[in-house]
C-alpha positions as CSV (number, residue, x, y, z in Angstrom):
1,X,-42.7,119.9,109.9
2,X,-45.7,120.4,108.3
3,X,-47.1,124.0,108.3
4,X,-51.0,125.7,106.7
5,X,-51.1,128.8,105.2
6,X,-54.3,130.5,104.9
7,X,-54.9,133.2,102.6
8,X,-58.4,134.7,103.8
9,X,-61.3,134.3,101.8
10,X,-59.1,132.5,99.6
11,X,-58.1,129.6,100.5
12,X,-55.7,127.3,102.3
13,X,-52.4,125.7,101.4
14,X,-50.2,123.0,103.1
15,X,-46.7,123.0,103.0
16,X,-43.7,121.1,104.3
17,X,-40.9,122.4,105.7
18,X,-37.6,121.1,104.7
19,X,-33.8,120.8,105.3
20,X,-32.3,123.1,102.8
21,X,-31.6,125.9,105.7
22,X,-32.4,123.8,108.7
23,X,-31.6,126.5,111.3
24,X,-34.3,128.8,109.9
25,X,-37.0,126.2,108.9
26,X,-36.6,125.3,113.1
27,X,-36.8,129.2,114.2
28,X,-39.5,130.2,112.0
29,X,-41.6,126.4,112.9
30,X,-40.4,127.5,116.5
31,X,-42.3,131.3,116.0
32,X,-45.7,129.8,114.6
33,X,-48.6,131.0,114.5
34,X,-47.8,134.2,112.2
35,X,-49.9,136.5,110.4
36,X,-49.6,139.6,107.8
37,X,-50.5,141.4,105.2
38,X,-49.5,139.9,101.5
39,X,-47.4,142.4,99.5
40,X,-46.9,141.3,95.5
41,X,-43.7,141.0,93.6
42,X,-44.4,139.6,90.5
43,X,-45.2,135.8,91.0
44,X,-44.6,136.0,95.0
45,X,-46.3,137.0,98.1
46,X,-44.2,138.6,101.2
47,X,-44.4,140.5,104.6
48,X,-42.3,141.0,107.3
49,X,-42.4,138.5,110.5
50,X,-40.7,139.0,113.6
51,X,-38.0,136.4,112.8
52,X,-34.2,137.8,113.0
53,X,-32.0,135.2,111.0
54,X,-28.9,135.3,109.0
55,X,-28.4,133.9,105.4
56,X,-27.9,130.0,106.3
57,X,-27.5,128.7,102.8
58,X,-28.8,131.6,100.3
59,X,-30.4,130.9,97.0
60,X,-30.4,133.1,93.9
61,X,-32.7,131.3,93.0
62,X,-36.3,129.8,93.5
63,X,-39.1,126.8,92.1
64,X,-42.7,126.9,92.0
65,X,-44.1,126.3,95.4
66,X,-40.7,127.6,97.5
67,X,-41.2,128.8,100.7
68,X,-38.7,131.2,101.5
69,X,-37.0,134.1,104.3
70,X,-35.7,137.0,103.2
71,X,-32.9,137.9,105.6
72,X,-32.5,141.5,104.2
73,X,-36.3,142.9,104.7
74,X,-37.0,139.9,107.4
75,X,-39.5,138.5,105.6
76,X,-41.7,135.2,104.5
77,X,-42.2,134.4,100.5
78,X,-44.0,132.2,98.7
79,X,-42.5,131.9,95.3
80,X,-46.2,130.9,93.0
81,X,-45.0,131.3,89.3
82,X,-41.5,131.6,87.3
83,X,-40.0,135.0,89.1
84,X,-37.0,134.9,91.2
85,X,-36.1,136.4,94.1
86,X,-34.8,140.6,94.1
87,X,-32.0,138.9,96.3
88,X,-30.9,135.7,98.2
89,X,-33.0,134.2,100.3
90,X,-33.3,131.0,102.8
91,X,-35.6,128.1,101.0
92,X,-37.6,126.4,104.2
93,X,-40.0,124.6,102.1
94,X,-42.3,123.7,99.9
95,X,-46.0,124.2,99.2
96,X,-47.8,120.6,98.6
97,X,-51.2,121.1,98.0
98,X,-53.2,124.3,97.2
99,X,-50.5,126.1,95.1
100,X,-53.2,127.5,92.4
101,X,-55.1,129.4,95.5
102,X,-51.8,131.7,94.8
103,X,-53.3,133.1,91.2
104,X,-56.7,134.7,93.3
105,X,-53.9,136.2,96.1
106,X,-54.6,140.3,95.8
107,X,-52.0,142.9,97.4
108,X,-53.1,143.2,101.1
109,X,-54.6,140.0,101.6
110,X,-54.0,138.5,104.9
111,X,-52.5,135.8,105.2
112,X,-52.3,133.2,108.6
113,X,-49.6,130.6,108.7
114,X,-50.1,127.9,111.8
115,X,-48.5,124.3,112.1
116,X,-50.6,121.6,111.2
């Protein structure tokens, strides 16, 4: 499932979603298009979607590129640098192409996520 995220005024990234919590890549492919405002945490972008799923198969952890839900604050991440997620989250993917339009991403940005 193959997903673009577009950062207004900044650019566009593509991204793949993948099997690593298969239940919520399908549920949040299944509630596309989306749209917020970008909130900052270190080397990541959030905001809350209206998506209500469980932990699947949670990660402490995170790489470069991840694309991630956050059970706890019902959110969508992007994981750009070397931080790690406050908490566990769901890995659904992985950014392919466009991952350094992430360095220009300013708190409040908005961001539009659509399948491709």
């Amino acid at each position: 499932m193959k997903i673009e995220i577009e950062i207004l005024e900044k650019g566009k990234l593509t991204a793949l979603l993948d099997n690593r919590n298969p239940l919520t890549a399908q549920a949040f492919y299944d509630s596309l298009p989306l749209e917020g405002e970008a909130q900052l945490w270190l080397e990541e972008i959030y905001f809350p979607i209206p998506l209500d799923q469980d932990y699947e198969n949670p990660s402490s952890s995170s790489e470069k590129g991840d694309i991630s839900y956050w059970p706890p604050g019902k959110a969508f991440c992007i994981f750009f640098g070397d931080s790690q997620p406050a908490s566990d989250v769901n890995h659904i993917g992985l950014v392919v192409d466009g991952l350094e339009i992430m360095q220009k991403v300013e708190e409040g940005d908005w961001v539009v996520i659509q399948k491709i």
